[in-house]
PDB file of N, CA, C, O and CB in Angstrom:
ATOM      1  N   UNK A   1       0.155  -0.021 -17.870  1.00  0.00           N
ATOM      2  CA  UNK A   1       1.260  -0.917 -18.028  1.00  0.00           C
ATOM      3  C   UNK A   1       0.687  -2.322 -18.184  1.00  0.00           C
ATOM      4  O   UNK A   1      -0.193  -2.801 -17.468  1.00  0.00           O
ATOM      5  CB  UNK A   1       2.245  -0.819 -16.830  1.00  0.00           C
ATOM      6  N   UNK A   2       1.141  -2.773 -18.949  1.00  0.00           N
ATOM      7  CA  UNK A   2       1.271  -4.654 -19.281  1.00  0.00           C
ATOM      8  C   UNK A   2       2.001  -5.094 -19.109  1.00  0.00           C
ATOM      9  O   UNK A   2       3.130  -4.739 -19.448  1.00  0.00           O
ATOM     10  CB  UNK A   2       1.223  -5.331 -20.330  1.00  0.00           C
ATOM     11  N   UNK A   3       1.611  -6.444 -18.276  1.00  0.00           N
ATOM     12  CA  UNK A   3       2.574  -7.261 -17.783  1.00  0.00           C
ATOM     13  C   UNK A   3       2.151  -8.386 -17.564  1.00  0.00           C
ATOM     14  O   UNK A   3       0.963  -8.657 -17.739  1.00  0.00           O
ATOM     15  CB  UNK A   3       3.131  -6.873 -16.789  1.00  0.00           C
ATOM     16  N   UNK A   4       3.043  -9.276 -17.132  1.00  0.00           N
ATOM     17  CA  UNK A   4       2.882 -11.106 -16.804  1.00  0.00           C
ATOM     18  C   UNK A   4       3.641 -11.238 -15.357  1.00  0.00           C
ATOM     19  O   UNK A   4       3.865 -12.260 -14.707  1.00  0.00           O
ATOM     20  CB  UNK A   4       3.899 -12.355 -18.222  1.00  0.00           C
ATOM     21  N   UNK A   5       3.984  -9.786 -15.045  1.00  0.00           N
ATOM     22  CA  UNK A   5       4.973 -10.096 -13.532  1.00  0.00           C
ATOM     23  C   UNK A   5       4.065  -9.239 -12.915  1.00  0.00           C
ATOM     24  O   UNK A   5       3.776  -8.203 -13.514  1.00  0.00           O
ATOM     25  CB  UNK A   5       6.893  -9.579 -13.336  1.00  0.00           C
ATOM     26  N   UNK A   6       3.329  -9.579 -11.338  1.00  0.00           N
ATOM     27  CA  UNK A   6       2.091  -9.212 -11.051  1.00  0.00           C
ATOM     28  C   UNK A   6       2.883  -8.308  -9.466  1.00  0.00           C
ATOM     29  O   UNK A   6       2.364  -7.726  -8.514  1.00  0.00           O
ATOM     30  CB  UNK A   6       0.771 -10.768 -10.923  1.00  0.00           C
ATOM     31  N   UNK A   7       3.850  -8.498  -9.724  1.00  0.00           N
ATOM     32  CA  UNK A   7       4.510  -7.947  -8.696  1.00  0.00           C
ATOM     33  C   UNK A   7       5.159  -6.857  -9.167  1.00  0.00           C
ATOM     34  O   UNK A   7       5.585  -6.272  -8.171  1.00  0.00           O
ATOM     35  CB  UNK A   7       5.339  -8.795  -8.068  1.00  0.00           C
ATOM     36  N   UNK A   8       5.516  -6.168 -10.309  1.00  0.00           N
ATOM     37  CA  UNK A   8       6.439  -5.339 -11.357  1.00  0.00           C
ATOM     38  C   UNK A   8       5.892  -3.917 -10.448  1.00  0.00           C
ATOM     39  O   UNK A   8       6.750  -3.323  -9.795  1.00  0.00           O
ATOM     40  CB  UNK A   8       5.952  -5.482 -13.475  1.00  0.00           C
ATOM     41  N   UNK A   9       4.646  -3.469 -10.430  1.00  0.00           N
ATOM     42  CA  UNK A   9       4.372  -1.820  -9.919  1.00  0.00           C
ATOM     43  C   UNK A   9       4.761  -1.731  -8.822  1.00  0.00           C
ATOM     44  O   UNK A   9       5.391  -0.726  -8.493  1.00  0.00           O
ATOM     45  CB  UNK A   9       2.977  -1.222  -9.832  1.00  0.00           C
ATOM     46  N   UNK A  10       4.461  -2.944  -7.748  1.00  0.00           N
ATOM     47  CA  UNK A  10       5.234  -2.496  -6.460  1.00  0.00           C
ATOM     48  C   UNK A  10       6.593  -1.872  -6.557  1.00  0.00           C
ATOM     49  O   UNK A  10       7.009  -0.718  -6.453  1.00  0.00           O
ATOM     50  CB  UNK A  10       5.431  -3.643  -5.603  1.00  0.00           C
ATOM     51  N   UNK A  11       7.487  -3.790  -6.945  1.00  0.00           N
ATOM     52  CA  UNK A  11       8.920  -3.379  -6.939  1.00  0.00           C
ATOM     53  C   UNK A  11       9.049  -1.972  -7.888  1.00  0.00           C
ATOM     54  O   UNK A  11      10.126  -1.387  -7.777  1.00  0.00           O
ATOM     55  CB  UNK A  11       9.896  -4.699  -7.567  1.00  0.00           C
ATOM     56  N   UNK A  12       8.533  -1.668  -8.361  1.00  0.00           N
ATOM     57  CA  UNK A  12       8.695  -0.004  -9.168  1.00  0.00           C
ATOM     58  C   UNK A  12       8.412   0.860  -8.510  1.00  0.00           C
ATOM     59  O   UNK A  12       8.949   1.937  -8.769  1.00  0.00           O
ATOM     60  CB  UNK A  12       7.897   0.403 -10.339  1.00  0.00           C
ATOM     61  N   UNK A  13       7.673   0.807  -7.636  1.00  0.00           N
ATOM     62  CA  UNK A  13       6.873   1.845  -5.692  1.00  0.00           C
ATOM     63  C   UNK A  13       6.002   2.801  -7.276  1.00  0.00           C
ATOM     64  O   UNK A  13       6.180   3.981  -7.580  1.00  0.00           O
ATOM     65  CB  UNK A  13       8.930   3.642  -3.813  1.00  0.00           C
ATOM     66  N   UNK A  14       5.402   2.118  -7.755  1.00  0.00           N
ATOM     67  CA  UNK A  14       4.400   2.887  -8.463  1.00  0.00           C
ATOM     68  C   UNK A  14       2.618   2.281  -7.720  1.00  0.00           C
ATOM     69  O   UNK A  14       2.357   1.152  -7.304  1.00  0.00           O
ATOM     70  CB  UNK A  14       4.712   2.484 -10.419  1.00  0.00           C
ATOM     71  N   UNK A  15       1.848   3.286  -7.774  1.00  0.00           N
ATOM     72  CA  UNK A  15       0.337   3.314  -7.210  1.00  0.00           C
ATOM     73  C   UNK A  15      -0.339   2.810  -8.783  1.00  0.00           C
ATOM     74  O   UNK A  15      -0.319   3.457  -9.830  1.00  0.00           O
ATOM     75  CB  UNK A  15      -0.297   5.210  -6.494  1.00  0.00           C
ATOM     76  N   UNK A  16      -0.775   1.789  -8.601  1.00  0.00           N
ATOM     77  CA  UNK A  16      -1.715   1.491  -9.348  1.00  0.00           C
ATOM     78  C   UNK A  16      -3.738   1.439  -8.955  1.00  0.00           C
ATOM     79  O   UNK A  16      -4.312   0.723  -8.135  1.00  0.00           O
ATOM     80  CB  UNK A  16      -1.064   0.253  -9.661  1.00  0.00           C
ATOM     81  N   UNK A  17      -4.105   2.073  -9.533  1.00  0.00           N
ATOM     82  CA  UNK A  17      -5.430   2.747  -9.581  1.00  0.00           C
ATOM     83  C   UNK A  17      -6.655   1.497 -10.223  1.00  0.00           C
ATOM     84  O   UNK A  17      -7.854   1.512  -9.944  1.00  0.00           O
ATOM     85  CB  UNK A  17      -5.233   4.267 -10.707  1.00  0.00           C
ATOM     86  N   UNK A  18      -6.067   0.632 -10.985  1.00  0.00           N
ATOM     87  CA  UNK A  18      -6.947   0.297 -11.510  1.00  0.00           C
ATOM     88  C   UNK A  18      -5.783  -1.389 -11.858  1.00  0.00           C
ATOM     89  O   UNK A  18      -4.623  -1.301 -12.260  1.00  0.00           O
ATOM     90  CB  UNK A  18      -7.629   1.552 -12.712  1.00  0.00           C
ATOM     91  N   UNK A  19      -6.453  -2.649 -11.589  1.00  0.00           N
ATOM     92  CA  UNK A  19      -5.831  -3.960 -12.169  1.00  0.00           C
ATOM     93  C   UNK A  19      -6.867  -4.648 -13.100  1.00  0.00           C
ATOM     94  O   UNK A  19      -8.012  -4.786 -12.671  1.00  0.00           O
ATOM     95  CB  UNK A  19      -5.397  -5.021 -10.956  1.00  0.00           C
ATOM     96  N   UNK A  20      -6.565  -5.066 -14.277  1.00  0.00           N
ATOM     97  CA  UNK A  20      -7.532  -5.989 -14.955  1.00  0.00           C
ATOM     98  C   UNK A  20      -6.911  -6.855 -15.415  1.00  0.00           C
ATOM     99  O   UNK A  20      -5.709  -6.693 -15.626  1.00  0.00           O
ATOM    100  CB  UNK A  20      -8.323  -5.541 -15.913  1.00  0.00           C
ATOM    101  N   UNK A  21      -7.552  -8.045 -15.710  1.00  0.00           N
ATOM    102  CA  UNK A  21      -6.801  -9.161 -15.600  1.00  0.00           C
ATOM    103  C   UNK A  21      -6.924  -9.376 -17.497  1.00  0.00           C
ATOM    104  O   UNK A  21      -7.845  -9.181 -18.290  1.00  0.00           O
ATOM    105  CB  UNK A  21      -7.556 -10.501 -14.337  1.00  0.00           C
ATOM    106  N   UNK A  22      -5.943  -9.713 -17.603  1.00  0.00           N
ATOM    107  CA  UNK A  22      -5.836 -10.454 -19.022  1.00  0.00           C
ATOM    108  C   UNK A  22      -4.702 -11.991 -19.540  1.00  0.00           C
ATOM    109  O   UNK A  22      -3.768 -12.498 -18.919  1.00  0.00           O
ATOM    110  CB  UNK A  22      -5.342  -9.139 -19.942  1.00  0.00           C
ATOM    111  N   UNK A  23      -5.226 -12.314 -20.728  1.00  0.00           N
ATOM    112  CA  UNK A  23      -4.436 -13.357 -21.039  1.00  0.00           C
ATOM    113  C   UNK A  23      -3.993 -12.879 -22.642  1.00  0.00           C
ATOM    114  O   UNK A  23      -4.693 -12.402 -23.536  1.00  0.00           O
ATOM    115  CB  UNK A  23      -5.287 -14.866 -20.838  1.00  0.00           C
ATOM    116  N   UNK A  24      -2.545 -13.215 -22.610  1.00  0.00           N
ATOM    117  CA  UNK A  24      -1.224 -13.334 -23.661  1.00  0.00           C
ATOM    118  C   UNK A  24      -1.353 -14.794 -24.314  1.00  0.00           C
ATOM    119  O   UNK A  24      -0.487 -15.577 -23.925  1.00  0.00           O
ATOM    120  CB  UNK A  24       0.444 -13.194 -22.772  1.00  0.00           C
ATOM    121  N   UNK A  25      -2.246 -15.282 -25.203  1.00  0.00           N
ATOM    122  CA  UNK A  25      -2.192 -16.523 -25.157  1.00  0.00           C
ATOM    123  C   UNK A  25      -2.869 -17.468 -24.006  1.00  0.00           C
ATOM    124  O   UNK A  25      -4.078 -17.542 -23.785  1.00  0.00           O
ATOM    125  CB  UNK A  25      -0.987 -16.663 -25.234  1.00  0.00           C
ATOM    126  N   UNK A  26      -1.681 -18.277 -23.218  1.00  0.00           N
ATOM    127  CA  UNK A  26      -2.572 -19.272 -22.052  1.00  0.00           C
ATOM    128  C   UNK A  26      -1.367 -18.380 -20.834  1.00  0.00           C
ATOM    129  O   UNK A  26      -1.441 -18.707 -19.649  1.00  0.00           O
ATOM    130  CB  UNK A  26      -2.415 -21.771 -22.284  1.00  0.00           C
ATOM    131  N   UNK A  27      -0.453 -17.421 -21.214  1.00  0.00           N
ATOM    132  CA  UNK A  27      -0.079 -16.641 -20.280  1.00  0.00           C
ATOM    133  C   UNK A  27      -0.897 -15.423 -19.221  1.00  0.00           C
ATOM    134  O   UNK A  27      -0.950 -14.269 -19.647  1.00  0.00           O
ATOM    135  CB  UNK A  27       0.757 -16.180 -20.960  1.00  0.00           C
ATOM    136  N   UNK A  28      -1.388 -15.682 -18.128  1.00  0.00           N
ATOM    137  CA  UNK A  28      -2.035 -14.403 -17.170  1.00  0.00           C
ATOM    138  C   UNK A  28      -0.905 -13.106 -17.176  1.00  0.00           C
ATOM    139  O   UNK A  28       0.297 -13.031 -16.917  1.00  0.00           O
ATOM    140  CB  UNK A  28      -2.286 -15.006 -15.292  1.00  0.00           C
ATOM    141  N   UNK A  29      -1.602 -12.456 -17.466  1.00  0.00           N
ATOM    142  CA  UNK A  29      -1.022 -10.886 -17.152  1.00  0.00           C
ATOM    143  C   UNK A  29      -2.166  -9.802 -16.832  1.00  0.00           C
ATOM    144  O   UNK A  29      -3.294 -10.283 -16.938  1.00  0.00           O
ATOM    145  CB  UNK A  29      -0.169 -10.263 -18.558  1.00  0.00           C
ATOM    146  N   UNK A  30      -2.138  -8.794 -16.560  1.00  0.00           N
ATOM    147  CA  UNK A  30      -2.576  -7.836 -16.042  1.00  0.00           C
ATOM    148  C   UNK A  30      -2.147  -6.268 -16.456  1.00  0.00           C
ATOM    149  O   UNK A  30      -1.111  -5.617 -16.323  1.00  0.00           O
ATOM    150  CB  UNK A  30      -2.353  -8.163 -14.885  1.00  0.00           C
ATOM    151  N   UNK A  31      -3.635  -5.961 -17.094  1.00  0.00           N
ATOM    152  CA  UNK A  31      -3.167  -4.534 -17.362  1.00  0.00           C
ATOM    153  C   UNK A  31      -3.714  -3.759 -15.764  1.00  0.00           C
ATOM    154  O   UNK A  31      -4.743  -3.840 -15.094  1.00  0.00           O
ATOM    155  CB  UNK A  31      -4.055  -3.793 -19.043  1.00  0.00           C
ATOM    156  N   UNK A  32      -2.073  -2.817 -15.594  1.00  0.00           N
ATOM    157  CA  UNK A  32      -2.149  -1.668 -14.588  1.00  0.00           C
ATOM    158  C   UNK A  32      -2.781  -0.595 -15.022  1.00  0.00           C
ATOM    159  O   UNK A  32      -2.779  -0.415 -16.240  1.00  0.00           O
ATOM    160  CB  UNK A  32      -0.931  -1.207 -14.159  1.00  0.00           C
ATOM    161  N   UNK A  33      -3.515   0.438 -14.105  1.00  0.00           N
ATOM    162  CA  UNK A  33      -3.460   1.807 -14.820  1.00  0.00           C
ATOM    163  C   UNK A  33      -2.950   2.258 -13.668  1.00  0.00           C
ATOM    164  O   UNK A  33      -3.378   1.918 -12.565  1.00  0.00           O
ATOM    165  CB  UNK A  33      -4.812   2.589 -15.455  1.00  0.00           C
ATOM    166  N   UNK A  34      -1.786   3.233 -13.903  1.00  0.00           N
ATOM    167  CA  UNK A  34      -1.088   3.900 -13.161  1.00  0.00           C
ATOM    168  C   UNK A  34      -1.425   5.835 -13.473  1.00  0.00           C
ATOM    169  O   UNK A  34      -1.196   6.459 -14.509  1.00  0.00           O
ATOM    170  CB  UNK A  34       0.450   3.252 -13.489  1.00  0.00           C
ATOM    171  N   UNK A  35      -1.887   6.242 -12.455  1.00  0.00           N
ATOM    172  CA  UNK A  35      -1.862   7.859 -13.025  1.00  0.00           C
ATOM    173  C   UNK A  35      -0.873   8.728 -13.277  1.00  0.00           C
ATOM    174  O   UNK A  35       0.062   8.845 -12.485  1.00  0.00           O
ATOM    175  CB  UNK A  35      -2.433   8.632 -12.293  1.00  0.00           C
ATOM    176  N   UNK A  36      -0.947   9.404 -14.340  1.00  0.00           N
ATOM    177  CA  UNK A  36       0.389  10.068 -14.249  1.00  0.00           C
ATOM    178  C   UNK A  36       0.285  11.323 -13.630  1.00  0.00           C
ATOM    179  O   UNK A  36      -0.821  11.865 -13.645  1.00  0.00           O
ATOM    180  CB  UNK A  36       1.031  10.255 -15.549  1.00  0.00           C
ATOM    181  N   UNK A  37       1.400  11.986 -12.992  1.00  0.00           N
ATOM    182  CA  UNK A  37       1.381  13.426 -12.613  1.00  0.00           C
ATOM    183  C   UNK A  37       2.637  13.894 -12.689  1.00  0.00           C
ATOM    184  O   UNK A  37       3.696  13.388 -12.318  1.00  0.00           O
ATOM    185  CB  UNK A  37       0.859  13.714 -11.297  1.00  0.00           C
ATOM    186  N   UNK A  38       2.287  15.406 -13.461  1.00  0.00           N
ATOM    187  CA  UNK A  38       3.707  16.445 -13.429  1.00  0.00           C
ATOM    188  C   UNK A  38       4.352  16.554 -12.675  1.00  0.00           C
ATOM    189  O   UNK A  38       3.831  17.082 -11.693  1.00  0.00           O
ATOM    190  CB  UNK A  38       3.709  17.588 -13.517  1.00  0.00           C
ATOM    191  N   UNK A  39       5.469  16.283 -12.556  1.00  0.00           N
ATOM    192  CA  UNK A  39       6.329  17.090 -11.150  1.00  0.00           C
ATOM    193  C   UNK A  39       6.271  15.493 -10.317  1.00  0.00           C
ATOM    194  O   UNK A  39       6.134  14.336 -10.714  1.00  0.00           O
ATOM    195  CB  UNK A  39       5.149  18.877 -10.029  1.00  0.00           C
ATOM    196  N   UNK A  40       6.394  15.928  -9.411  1.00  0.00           N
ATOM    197  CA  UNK A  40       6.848  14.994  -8.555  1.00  0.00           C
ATOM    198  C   UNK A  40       5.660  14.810  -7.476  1.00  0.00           C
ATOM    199  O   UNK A  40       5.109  15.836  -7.077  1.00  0.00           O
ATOM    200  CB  UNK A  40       8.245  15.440  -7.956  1.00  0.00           C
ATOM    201  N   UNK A  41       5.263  13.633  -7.014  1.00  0.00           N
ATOM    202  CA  UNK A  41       4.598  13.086  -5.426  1.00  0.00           C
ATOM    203  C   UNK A  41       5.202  13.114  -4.506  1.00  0.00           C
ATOM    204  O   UNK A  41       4.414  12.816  -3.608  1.00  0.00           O
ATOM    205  CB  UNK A  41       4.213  11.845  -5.203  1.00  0.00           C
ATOM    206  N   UNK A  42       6.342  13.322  -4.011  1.00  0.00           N
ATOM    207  CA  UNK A  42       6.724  14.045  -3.094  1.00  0.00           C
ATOM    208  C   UNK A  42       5.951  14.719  -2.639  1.00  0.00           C
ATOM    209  O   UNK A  42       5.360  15.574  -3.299  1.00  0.00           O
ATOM    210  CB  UNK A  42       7.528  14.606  -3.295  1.00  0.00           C
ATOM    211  N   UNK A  43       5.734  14.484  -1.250  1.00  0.00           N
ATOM    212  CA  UNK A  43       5.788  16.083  -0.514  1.00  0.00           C
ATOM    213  C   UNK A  43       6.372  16.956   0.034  1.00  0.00           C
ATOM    214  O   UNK A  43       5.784  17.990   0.348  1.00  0.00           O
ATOM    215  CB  UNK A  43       5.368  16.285   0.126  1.00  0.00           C
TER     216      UNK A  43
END
């Protein structure tokens, strides 16, 4: 995921694995890597 809101995966209750920082121009954003999995995390 890409973004400029550095707070976005929380408020989403998503686990991010990996943050790298980037720039949009003179805008900071941050690519997430979020893992995906089938089914549900639930336990």
């Amino acid at each position: 995921m890409f973004s400029a809101d550095l707070t976005l995966p929380k408020s989403l209750h998503l686990k991010v694995t990996r943050r790298t920082p980037l720039y949009n121009g003179a805008l900071e954003c941050r690519l997430f890597r979020i893992p995906l999995v089938q089914g549900s995390n639930r336990s």
